[in-house]
C-alpha positions in Angstrom: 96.4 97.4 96.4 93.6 96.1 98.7 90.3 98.3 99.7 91.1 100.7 102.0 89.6 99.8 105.6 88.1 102.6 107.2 88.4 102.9 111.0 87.2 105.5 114.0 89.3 104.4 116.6 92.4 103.3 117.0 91.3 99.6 118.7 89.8 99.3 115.4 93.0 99.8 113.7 94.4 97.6 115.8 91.7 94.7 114.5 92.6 95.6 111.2 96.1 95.0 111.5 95.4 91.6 113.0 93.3 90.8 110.1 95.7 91.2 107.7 94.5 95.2 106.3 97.0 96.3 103.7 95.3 99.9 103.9 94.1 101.2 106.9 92.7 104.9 107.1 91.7 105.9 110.7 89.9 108.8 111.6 89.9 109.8 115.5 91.8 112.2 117.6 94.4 111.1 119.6 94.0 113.0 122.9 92.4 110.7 125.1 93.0 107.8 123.3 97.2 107.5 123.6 96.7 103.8 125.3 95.2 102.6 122.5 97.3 104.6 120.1 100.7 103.0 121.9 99.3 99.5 121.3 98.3 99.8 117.7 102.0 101.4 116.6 103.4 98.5 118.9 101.8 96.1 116.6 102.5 97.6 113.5 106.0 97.8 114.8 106.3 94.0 113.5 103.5 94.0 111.2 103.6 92.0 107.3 100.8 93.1 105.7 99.9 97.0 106.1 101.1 98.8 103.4 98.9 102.1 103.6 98.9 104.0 107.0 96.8 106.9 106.8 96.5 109.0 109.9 96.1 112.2 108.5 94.4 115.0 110.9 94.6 112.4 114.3 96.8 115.8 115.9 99.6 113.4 116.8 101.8 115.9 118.2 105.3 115.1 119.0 104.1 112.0 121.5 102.5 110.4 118.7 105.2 110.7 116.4 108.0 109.6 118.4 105.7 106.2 119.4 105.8 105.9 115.4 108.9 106.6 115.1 110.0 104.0 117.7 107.7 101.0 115.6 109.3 102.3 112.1 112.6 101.3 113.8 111.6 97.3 112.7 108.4 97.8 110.4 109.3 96.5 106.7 106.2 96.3 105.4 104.8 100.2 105.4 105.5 101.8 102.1 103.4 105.0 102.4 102.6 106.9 105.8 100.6 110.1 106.0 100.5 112.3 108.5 99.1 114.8 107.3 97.8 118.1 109.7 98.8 116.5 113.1 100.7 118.8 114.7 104.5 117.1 114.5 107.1 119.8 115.6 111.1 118.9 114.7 111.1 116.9 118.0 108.5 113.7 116.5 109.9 114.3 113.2 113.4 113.8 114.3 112.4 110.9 115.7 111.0 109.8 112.8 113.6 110.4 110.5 116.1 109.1 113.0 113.7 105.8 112.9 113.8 105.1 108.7 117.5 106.2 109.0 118.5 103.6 111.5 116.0 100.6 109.6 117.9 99.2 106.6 115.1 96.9 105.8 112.4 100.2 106.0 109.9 99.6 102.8 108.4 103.3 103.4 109.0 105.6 100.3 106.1 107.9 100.9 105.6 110.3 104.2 103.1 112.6 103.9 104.0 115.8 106.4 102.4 118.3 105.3 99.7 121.1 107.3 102.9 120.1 110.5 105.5 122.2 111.9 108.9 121.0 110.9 111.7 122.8 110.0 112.8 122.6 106.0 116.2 121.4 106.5 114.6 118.3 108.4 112.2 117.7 105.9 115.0 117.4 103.7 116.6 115.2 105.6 113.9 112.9 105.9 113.4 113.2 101.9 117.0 112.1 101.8 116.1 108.9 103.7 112.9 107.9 101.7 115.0 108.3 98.3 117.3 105.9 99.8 114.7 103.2 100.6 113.3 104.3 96.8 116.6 102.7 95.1 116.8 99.6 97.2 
């Protein structure tokens, strides 16, 4: 796997995934930046190359989540996704599961949720899913 490119913002990110990054690790908190947030997960929403999304501690929340969830609907490149200690209740997870469900072509295999707030049986579910996309 490539170098992982290290970013503070999520405009940044957005340069990244326009110049091809495979792993992209940003660091930034989401409140106060949601417009640039909504335009990075709208590219990677169609995005070939990034592999890696690391977003661990951006506090997401549920709004965050649910944007993600809506550009895993038609990514097929992301294999592994943290998001680690953002704040994701059942309501972004859900959407989230509800996302890699409904994507037959979804490459993800790894989803980092840990340090959230989601109920067991959903992270289950969601487990459920990834093993799926694990045996394709």
């Amino acid at each position: 796997m490539s170098n992982v490119t290290n970013v503070k913002s999520y405009d940044e990110a957005l340069g990244a995934l326009k110049k091809g990054a495979q792993n992209v690790r940003v660091r930034t908190k989401y409140t106060g930046n949601e417009q640039s947030f909504q335009k990075f997960v709208d590219a990677l929403a169609g995005n070939k190359t990034c592999k890696i999304l690391d977003l661990w501690g951006n506090g997401i929340g549920d709004s965050g989540a649910i944007a993600i969830g809506k550009s895993l609907e038609t990514n097929e490149s992301l294999t592994n996704l943290n998001l680690r200690n953002n704040n994701i209740q059942d309501t972004g997870a859900g959407a989230i599961h509800d996302a890699i469900r409904g994507n037959k072509k979804s490459a993800l295999v790894t989803l980092t949720l840990d340090e959230n707030h989601i109920d067991r049986t959903l992270l289950d579910d969601i487990a459920a899913v990834l093993e799926r996309n694990t045996s394709l």
